[in-house]
N, CA, C and O of each residue as an XYZ file, in Angstrom:
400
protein
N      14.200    -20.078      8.118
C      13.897    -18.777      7.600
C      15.152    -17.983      7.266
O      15.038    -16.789      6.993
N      16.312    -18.562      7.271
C      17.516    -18.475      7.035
C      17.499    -18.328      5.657
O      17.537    -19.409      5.070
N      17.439    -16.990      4.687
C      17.984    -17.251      3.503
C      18.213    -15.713      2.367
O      17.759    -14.593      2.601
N      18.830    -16.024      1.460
C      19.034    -14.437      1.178
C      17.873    -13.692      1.117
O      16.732    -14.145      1.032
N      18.286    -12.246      1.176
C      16.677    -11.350      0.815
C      16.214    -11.345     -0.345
O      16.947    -11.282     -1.332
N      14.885    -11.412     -0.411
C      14.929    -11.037     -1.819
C      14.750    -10.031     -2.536
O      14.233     -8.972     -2.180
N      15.259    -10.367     -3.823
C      15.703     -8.820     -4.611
C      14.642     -8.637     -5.802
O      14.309     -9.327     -6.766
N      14.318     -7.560     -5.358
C      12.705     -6.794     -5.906
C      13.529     -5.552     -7.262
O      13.806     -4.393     -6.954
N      13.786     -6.127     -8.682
C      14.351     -5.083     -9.779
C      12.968     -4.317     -9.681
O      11.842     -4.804     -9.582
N      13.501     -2.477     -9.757
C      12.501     -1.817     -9.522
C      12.036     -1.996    -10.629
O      10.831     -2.246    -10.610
N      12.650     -1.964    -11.912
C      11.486     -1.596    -13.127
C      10.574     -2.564    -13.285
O       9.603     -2.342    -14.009
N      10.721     -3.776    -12.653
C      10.032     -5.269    -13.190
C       9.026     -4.635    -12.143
O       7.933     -4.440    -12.676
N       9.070     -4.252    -10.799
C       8.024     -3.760    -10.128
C       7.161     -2.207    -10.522
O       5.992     -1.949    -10.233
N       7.925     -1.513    -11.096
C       7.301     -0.656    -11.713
C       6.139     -0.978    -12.722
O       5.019     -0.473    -12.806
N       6.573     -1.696    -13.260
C       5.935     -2.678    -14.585
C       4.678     -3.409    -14.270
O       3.518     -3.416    -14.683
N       5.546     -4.160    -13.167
C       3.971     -4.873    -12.290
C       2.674     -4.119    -11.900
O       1.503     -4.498    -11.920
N       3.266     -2.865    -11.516
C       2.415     -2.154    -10.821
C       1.408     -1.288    -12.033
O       0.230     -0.990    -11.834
N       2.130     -1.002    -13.215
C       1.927     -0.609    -14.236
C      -0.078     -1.552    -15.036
O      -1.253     -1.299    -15.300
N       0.791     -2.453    -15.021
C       0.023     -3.900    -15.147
C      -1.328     -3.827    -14.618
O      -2.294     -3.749    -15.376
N      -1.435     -3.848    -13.416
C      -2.366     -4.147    -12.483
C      -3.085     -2.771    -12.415
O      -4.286     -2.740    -12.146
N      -2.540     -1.890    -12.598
C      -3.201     -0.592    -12.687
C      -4.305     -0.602    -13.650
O      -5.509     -0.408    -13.478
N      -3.522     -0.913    -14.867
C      -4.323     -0.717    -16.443
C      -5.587     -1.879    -15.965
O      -6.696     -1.355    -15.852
N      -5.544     -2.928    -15.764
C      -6.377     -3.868    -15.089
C      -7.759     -3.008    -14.497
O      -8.919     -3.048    -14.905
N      -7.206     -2.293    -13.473
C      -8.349     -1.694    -12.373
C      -8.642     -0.781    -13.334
O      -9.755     -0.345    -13.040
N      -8.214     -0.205    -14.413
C      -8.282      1.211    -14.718
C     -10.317      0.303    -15.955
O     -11.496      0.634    -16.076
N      -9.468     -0.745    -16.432
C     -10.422     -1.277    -17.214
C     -11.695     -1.594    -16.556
O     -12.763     -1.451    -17.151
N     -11.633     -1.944    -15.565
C     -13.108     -2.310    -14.998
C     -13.412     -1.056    -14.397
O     -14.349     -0.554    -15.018
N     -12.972     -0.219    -13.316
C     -13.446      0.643    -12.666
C     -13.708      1.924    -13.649
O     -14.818      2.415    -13.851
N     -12.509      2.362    -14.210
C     -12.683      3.606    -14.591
C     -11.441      4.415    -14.527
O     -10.394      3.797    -14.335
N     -11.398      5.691    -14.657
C     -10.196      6.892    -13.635
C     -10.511      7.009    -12.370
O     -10.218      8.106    -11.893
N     -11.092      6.133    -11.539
C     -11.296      6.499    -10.313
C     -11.585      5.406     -9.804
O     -11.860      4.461    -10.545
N     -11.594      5.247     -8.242
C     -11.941      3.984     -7.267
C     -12.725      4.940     -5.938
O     -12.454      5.983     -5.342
N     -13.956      3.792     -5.884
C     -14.574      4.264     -4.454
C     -13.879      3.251     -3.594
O     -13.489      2.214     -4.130
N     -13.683      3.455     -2.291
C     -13.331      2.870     -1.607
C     -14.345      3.148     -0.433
O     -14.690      4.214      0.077
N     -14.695      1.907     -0.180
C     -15.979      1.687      0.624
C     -15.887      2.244      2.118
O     -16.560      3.085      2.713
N     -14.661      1.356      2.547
C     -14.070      1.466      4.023
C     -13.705      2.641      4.127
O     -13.888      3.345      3.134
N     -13.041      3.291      5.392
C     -12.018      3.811      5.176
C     -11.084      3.547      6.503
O      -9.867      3.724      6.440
N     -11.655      3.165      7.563
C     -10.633      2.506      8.278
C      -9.874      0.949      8.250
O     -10.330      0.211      7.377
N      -8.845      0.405      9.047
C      -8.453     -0.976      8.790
C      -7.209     -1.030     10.166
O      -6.448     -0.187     10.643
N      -7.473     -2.373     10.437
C      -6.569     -2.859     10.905
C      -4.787     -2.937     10.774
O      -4.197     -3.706     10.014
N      -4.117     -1.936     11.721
C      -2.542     -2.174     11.211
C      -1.580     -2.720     12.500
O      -1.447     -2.399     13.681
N      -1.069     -3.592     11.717
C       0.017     -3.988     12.727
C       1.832     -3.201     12.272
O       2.584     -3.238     11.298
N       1.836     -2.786     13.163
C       3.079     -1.765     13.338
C       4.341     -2.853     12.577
O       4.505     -4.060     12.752
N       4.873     -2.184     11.965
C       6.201     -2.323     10.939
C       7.244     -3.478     11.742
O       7.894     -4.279     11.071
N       7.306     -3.455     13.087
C       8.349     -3.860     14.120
C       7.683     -5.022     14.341
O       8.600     -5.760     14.702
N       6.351     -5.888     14.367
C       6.260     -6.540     14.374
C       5.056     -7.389     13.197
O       4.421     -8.439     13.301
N       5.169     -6.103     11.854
C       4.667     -7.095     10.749
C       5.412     -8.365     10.061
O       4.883     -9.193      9.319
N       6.759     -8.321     10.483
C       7.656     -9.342      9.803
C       8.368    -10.365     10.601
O       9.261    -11.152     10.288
N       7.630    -10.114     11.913
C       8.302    -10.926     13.305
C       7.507    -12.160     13.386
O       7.028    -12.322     14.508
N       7.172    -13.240     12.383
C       6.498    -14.213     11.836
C       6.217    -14.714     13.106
O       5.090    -14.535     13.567
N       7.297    -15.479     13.919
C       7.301    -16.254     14.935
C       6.564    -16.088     15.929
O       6.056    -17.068     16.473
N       6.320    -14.675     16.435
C       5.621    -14.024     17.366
C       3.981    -13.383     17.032
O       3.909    -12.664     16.036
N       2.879    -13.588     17.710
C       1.810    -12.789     17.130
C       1.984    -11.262     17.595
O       2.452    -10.606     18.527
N       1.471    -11.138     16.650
C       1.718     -9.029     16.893
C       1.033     -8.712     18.470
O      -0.074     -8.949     18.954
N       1.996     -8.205     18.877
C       0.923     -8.076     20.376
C       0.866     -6.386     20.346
O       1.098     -5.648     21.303
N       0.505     -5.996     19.021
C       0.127     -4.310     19.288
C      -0.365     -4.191     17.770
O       0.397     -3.944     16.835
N      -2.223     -4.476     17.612
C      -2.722     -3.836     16.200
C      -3.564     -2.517     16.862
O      -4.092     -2.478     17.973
N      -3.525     -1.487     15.867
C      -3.552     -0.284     15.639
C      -4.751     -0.015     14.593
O      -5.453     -0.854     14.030
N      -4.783      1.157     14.509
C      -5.871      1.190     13.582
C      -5.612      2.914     12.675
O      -5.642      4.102     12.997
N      -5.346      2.039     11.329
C      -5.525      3.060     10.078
C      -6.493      3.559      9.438
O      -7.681      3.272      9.588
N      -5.903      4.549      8.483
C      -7.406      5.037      8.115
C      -6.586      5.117      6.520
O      -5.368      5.136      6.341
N      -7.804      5.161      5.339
C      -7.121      5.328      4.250
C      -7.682      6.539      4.185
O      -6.651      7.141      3.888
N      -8.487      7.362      4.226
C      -8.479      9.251      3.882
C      -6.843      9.431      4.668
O      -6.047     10.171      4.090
N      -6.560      8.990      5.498
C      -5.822      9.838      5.870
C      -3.902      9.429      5.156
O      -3.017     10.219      4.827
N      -3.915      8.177      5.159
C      -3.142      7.642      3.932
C      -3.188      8.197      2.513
O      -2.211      8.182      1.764
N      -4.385      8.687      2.191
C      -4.563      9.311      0.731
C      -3.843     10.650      0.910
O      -2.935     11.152      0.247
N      -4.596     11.153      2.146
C      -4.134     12.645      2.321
C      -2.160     12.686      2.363
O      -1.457     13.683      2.196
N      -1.782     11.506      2.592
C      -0.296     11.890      2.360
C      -0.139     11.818      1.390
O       0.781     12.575      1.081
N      -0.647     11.122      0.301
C       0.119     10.840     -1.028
C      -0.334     11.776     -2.028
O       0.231     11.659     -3.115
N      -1.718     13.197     -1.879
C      -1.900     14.154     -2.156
C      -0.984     15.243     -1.488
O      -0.677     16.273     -2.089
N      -0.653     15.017     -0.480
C       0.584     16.063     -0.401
C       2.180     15.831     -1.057
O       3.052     16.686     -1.211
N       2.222     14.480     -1.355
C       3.565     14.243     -1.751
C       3.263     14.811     -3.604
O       4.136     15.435     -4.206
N       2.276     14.543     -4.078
C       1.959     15.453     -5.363
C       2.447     16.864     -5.673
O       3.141     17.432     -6.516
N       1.513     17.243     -4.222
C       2.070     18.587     -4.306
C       3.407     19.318     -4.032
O       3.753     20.450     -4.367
N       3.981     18.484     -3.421
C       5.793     18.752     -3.112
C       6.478     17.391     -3.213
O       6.511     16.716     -2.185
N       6.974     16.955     -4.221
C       7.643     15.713     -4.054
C       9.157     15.688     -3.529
O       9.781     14.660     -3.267
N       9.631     16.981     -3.423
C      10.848     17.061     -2.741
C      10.798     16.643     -1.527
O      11.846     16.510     -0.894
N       9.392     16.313     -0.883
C       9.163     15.881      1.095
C       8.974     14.338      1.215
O       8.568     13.770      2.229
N       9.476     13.477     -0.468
C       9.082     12.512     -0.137
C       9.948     11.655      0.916
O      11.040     12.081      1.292
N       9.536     10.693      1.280
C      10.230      9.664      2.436
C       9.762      8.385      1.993
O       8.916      8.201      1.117
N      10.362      7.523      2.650
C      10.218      6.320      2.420
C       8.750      5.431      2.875
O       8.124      4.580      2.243
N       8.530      5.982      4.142
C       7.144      6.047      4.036
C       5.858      6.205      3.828
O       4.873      5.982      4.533
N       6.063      6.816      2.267
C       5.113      7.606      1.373
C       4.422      5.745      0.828
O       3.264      5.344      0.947
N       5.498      5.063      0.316
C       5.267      4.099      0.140
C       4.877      3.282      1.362
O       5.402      2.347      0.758
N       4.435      2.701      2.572
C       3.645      2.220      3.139
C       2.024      3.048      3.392
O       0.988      2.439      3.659
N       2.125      4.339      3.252
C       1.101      5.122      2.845
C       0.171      4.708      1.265
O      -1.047      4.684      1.089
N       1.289      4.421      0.297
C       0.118      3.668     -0.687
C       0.127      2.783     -1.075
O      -0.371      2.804     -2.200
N       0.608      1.384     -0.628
C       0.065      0.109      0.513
C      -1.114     -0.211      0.577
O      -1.822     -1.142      0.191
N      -1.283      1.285      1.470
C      -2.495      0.828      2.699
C      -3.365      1.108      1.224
O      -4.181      0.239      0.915
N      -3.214      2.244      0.356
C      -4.335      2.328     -0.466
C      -4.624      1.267     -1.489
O      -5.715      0.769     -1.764
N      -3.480      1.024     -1.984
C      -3.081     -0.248     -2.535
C      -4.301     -1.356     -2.786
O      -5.249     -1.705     -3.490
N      -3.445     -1.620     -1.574
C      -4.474     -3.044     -0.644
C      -6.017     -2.750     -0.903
O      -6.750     -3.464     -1.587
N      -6.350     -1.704     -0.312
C      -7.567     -1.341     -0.016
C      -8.469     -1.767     -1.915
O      -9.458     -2.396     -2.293
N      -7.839     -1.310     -2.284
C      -8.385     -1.034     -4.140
C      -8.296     -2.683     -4.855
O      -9.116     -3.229     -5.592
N      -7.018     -3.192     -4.340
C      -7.138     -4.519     -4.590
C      -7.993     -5.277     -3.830
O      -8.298     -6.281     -4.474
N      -8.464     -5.254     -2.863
C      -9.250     -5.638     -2.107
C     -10.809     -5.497     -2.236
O     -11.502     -6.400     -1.768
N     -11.238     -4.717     -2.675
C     -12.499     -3.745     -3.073
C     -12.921     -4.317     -4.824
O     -13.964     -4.667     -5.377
N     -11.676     -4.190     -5.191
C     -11.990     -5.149     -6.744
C     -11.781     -6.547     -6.839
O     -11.825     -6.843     -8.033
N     -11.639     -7.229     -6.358
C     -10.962     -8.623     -6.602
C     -11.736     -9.429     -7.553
O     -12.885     -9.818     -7.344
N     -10.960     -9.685     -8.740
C     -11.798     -9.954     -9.912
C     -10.778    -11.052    -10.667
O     -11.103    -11.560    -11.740
């Protein structure tokens, strides 16, 4: 598991994300229901600790994940880096809910 990191060019991910959007935008609409709203999370410290099973899952919610990324709208000067594991979780959820 020894090997460089890999390197994610933002615009090619911008692009991607771009992509996959227009995708959902075509079947769903301007909008997504999202059925769930809770989910299973395993904490950051041991989502990437392969070797080991997570010995601490948690539990998320996506209203409340949404509710950050409606406040980062409204002030984007408060963003953090964790705005992005905040829409992830929504992410996931929408890809998950459509899988087509």
């Amino acid at each position: 598991m020894d090997s460089e990191p890999l390197q994610i060019p933002l615009d090619q991910l911008r692009h991607a994300f771009e992509v996959a959007l227009r995708h959902i935008e075509a079947s769903a609409g301007s909008t997504v229901a999202l059925e769930r709203d809770y989910f299973w999370s395993v904490p950051g410290d041991e989502l990437y600790d392969v070797p080991n099973e997570p010995r601490t899952i948690t539990i998320g919610q996506l209203s409340e994940s949404w509710q950050h990324l409606e406040d980062l709208l409204v002030d984007p000067d408060r963003a953090v880096g964790h705005h992005l594991v905040w829409l992830a979780d929504v992410l996931r959820a929408i890809g998950q809910e459509n899988v087509q």
